[in-house]
N, C-alpha and C positions, 0 to 999 in steps of 0.2 A: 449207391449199389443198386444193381437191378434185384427183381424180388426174386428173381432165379438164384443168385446170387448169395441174396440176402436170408434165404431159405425157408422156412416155412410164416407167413403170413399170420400180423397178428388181427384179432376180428373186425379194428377199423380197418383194418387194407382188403381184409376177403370180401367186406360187404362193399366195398368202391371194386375191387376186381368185379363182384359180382353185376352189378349195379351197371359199369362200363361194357361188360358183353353183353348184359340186358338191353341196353341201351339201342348198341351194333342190331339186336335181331329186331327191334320198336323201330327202326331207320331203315331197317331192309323191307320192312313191311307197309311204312309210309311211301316209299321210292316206288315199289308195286303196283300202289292204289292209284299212286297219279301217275303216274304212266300210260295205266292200263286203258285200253281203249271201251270194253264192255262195263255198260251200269250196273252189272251183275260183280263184280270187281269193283268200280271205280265209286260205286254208291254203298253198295251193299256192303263192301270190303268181305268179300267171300275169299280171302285166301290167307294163309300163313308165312312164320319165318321161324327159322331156328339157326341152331349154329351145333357144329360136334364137335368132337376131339379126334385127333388123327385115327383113332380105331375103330371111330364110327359112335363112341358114345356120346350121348345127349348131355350137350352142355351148358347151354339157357335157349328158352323158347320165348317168344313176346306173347302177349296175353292172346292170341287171337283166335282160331277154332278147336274146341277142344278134340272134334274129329279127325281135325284133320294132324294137329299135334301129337298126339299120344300114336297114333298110328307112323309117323312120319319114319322114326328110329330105323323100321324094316323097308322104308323106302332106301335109306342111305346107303343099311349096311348091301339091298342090292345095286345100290349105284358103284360103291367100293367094290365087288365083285367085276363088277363089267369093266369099269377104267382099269381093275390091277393094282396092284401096292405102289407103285410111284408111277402116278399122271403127272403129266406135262403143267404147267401153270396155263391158265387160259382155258382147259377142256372145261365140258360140263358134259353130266349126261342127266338122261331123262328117262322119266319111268311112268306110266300111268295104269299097268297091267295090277290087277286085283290078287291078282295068284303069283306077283312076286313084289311085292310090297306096297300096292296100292292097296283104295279103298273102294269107288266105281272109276268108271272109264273118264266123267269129266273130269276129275280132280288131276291135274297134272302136276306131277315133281319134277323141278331142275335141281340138282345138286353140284357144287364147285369146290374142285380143291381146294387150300391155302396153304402157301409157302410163306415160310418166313425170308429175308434177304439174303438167306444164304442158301436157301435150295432146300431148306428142311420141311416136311408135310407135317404142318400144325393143326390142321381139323379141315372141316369143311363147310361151309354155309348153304342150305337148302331153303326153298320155299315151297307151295303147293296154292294151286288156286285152280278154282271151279269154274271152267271153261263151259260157256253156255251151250253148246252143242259142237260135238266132236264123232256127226256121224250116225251111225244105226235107223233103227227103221219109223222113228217119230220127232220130232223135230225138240231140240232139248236133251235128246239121249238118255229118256228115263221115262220109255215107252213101257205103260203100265200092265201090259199084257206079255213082255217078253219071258219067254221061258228057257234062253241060254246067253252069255254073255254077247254073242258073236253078231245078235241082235241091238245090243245096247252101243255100238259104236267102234271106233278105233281104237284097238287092242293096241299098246306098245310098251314091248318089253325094257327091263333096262340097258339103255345106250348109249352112245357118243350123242351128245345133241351137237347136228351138221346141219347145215344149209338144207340139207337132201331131205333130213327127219323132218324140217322145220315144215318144209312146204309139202310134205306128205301129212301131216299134221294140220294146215292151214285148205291143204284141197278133200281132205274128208269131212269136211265142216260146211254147213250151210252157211254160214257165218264166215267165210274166211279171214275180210277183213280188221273183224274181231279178235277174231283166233289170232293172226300175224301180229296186231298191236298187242295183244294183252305176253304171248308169247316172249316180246321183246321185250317186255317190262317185267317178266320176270329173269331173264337174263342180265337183266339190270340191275334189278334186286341185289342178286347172288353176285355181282359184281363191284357193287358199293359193301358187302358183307364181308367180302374177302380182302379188299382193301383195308377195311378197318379191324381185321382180326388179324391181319399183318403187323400191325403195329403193336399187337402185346403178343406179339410171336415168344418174349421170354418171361411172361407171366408163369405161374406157376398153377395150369389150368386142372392139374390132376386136382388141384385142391378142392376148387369148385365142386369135384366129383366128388371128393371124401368128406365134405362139406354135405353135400344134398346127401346122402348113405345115411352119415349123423343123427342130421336132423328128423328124416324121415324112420328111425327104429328106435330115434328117444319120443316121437311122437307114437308109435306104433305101441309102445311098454307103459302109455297113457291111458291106453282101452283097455278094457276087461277081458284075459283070456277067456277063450269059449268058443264053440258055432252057432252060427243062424242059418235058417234058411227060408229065402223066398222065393215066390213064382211069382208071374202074372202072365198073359196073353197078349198076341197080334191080333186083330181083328180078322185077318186073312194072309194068304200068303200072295195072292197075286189078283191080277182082274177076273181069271177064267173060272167059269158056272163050277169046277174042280177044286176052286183056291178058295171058298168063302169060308171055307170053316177055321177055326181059331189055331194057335197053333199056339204052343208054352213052352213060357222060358223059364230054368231053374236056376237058380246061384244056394251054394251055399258057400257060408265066408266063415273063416278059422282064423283067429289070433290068435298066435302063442308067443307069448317074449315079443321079440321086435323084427318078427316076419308076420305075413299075412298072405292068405290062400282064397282065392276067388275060382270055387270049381262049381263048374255049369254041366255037370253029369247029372242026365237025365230031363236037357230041353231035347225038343223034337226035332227031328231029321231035319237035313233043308229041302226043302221043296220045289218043284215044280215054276213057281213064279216066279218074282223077283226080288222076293221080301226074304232077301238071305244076308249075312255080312259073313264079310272074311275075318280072320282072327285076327288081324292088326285092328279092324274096327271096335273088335269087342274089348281090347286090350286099353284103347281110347277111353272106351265108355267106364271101364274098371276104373282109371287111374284119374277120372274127372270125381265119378261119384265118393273116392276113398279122400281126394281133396279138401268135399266139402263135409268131410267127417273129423278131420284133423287140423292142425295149425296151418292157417290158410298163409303164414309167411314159410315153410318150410319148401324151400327150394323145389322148383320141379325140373329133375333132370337125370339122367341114370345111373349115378348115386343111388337117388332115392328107390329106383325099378328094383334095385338089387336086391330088396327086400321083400317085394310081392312077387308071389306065383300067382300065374291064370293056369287051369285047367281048361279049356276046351275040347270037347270030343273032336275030332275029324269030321267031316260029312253032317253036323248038325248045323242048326238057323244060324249059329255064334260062331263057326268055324269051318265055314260052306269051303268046299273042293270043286276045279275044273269038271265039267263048262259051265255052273250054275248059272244065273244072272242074277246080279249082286246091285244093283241100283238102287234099289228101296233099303237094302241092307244098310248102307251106309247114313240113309237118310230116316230109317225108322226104328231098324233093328238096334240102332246103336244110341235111340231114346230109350226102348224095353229094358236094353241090358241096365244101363247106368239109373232105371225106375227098379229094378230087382236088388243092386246093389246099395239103393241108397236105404231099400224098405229091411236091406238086411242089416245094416247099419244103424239103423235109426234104432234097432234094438240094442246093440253096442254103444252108441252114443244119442240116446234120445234128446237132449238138448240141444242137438247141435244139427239136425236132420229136422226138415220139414215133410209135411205131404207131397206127394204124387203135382207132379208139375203137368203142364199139356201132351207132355207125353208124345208130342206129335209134330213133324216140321211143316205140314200142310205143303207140301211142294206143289207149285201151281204153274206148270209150264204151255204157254202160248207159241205158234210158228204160223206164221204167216210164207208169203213170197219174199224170201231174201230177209228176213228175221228172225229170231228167238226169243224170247222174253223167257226169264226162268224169276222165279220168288219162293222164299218160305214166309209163312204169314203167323204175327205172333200170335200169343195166345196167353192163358192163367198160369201164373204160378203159385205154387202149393202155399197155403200158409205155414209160417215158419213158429219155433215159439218163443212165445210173446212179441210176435209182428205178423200181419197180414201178410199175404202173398201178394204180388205186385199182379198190374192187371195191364193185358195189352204190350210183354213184352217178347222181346227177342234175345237180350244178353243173358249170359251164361249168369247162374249163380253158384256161391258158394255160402259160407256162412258169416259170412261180412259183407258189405256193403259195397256195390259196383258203382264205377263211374257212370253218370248219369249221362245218355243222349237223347238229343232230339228225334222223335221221329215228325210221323206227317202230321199226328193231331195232337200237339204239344198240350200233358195232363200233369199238372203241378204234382206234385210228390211223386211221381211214375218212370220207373227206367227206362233208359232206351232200350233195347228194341229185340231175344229168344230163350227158352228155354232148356238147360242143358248143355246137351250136343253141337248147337252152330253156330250162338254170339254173333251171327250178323247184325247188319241194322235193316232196318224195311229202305225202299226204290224208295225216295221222294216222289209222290205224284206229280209234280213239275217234272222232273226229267224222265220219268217212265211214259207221262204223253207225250214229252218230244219225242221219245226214242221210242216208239210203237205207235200203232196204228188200232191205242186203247185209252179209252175213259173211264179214268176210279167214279163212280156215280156215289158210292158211299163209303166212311171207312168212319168207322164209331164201337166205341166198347162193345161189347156183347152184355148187356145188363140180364144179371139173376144167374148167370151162369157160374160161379164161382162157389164152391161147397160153403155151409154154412160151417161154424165152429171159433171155439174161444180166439182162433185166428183164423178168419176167414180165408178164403181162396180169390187166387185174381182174379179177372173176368178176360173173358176171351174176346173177340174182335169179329166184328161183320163188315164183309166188305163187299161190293158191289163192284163188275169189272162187264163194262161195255165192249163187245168188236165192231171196231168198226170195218172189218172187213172178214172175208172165211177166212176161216181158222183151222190148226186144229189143237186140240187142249189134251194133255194130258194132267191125270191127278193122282199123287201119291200121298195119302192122307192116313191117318189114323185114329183110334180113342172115337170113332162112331160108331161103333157096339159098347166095349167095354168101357166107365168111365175111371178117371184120375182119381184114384183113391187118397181118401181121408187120413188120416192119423190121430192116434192118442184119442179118438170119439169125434174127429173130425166128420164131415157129410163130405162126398164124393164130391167133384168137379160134373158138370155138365159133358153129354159129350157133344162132338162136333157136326156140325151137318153140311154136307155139300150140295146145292141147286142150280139148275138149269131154269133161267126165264125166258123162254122163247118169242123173242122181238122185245124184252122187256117184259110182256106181261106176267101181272103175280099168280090171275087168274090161272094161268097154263102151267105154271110149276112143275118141275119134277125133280123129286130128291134123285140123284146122284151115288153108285156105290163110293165108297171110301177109293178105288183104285178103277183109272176106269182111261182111255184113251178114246176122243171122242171127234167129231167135225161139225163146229160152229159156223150159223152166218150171220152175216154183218148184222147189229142190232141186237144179236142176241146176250145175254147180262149172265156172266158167273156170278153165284153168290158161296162165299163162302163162310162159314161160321164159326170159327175155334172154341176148343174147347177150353173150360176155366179149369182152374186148381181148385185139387183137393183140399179140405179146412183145415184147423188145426186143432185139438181140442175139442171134449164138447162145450157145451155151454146151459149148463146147470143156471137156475133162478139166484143159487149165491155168487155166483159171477155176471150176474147183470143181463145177460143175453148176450148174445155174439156181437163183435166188433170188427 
């Protein structure tokens, strides 16, 4: 009998049901990365996959950005608006507009029906990946001085993805070649996805969903009814002599029974710069931080959504309105949020919440003639309790243990490779010098920067970055005013520094704002510095001293 058939699913078949779609979106995300034509993709694995259910709900996501995942939902449900309620098999469409289900302008969505063999729409398969430039007025598309979107790049709304969008898309791109390859390789994607979700076309997928709900409100009735609330700050809102002053973010969180409220009444307006996100972003950062507060196997899918409300006001940093320019939002605003939610958390579940992580993706984008180089660079994460914070990473945490990668300076006990928000891995130095017209001169922990405390904090990363030819650099940086706060008596994190060495020399130095678009020539040395995590714990004479 099929399980349609057979009716409702007993636990060994839902965890194989579930396990097998998990599987489909781990395989549409592998097809992606080797595909794709840019190191920002094909090294970094800067992009996502998921899968839904015919009405657009979330029905497994593979482990990959947490920004880009939790936002991805209001990418779909505008693609399901655009195609209609029965598209054709074959269509896909596309979407990378911030103000209707995107996050910035490089992050591109393809999404694709699926039929089952008899013509029936069983869900749909999406990806999303971070196109190295797509346009606007700095090369990277995440020009640190912009102050409306229309600056940051190629706006597009959701559509039919045609030939016609394809190469409108690949001719507003310095990079077109890039653009063209990586493009096809997410079509790809979403094409090995649909094929394989065709084949349990008579799975019983509603269950997945009443499954992930479950799990997620017997985990919720775990916590302690009651409110928290935290704040913390942005360093600034943007590059211009107008944007330096700090700007706060507030969450307060309610658990009652087995729902939960994440309301940000009372952060500040969005501003002028580009250090805004849209509310898909902020929704990302909500449903990453509540993760690592709870049973880190309870499914993530929209089931489990239907249990949390977000709050966001309109018009503020967490829930910016046309024409902001949202660039840095996606890539800073939506460390703050998930640093407020985890600090309101950590009073709900202190054992299971660490300090204040780096806080920050250091995005470091380079453009030469006919190039783009884009990176985020890791940094400290918070100490956890009773375990240090890892030092020198990139992958997301939760409160269990991630798979380990390699990066460039392989460090025994040390994960590979961000904090939070983006789970990438760092460029191999190997293929960022073939693929640029740049020399890593240094890439080494950052020592002493990690908060002291019964668990220490990680150490953050210095790296040295020659051009060898003009340039120009753009930097979207954070956590260099404020630092990554401690916990439970923990010491702060260090924060981060950005410098200019002019031909190399140390002598000539110059610190660097946190946000800053600039023109490099050849010889001259980025340095950049991340900041560590916050500690854990103090560390009283009856516990020996910090560890």
């Amino acid at each position: 009998m099929t399980a349609a058939a057979a009716g409702r699913l007993d636990p060994a078949g839902l965890a194989v049901l579930v396990a097998r779609l998990t599987g489909i979106a781990e395989e549409m995300g592998a097809v992606l990365r080797r595909g794709a034509f840019s190191p920002n993709i094909k090294e970094r694995t800067d992009c996502s996959a998921a899968l839904f259910t015919a009405d657009g709900t979330l029905l497994v996501q593979a482990e990959h950005i947490p920004v880009h995942l939790g936002s991805m939902p209001a990418s779909v449900a505008a693609a399901i608006d655009a195609l209609g309620p029965d598209p054709e098999p074959g269509v896909q469409a596309i979407v990378n507009d911030p103000f209707a289900g995107g996050t910035h302008l490089n992050d591109v969505t393809l999404v694709a029906p699926c039929h089952a063999p008899d013509g029936r729409l069983i869900g749909w398969a999406a990806n999303r990946a971070h196109h190295a430039d797509v346009g606007g007025a700095a090369p990277g598309s995440l020009p640190a001085d912009a102050t409306d979107i229309q600056q940051e790049g190629l706006r597009i709304p959701p559509v039919r993805f045609t030939p016609e969008v394809r190469e409108l898309l690949v001719a507003a791109s310095r990079t077109p070649d890039e653009r063209r390859g990586d493009i096809d390789a997410q079509a790809g994607a979403n094409a090995v996805g649909v094929a394989r979700l065709a084949e349990l076309a008579d799975q019983p997928l509603d269950e997945v969903i009443a499954y992930g709900e479950r799990r997620m409100r017997a985990a919720l009735r775990d916590l302690p009814d009651g409110s928290w609330t935290a704040s913390d700050v942005l360093d600034s809102t943007g590059a211009g002599p107008d944007q330096r002053d700090p700007a706060r973010v507030v969450v307060t969180v309610t658990v009652a029974g087995d729902r939960i409220t994440f309301d940000f009444t009372g952060t500040d307006p969005q501003g002028a710069g580009n250090v805004n996100a849209v509310e898909a972003v902020t929704t990302s950062a909500v449903v990453f931080a509540l993760r690592c507060a709870i049973d880190p196997t309870v499914p993530a899918n929209g089931g489990g959504l239907r249990a949390v409300e977000v709050v966001a006001p309109a018009g503020t940093l967490v829930a910016a309105c046309f024409p902001a320019a949202v660039g840095a939002g996606n890539v800073e605003v939506s460390q703050r949020v998930a640093d407020v939610c985890l600090a309101a958390l950590a009073r709900a579940a202190p054992d299971r919440i660490g300090a204040a992580s780096q806080g920050t993706m250091n995005s470091v984008l380079v453009g030469g003639a006919g190039w783009v180089y884009y990176e985020t660079v890791a940094g400290g994460q918070g100490g956890r309790p009773g375990r240090p914070g890892m030092s020198g990473i990139h992958t997301v945490m939760t409160n269990t243990d991630q798979v380990d990668y390699r990066s460039a300076e392989p460090r025994p006990g040390q994960s590979g490779i961000h904090t939070a928000m983006t789970n990438t891995r760092n460029t191999p130095i190997e293929a960022l010098e073939r693929a640029f017209p740049l020399r890593v001169l240094r890439y080494r922990l950052r020592r002493g920067s990690g908060g002291a405390g019964w668990s220490a904090g990680g150490e953050g990363i210095e790296r040295d970055l020659m051009m060898l030819e003009d340039v120009t650099v753009s930097l979207i940086t954070e956590r260099r005013v404020s630092q990554p706060w401690g916990l439970a008596g923990g010491e702060p994190g260090a924060v981060g520094e950005n410098w200019l060495l002019p031909a190399g020399d140390e002598a000539r130095a110059e610190l660097l704002p946190d946000k800053c678009t600039i023109q490099l020539k050849a010889g001259d040395v980025l340095r950049v510095s991340t900041p560590g995590g916050g500690g854990w714990g103090a560390t009283p004479a009856s516990h020996g001293g910090a560890r």
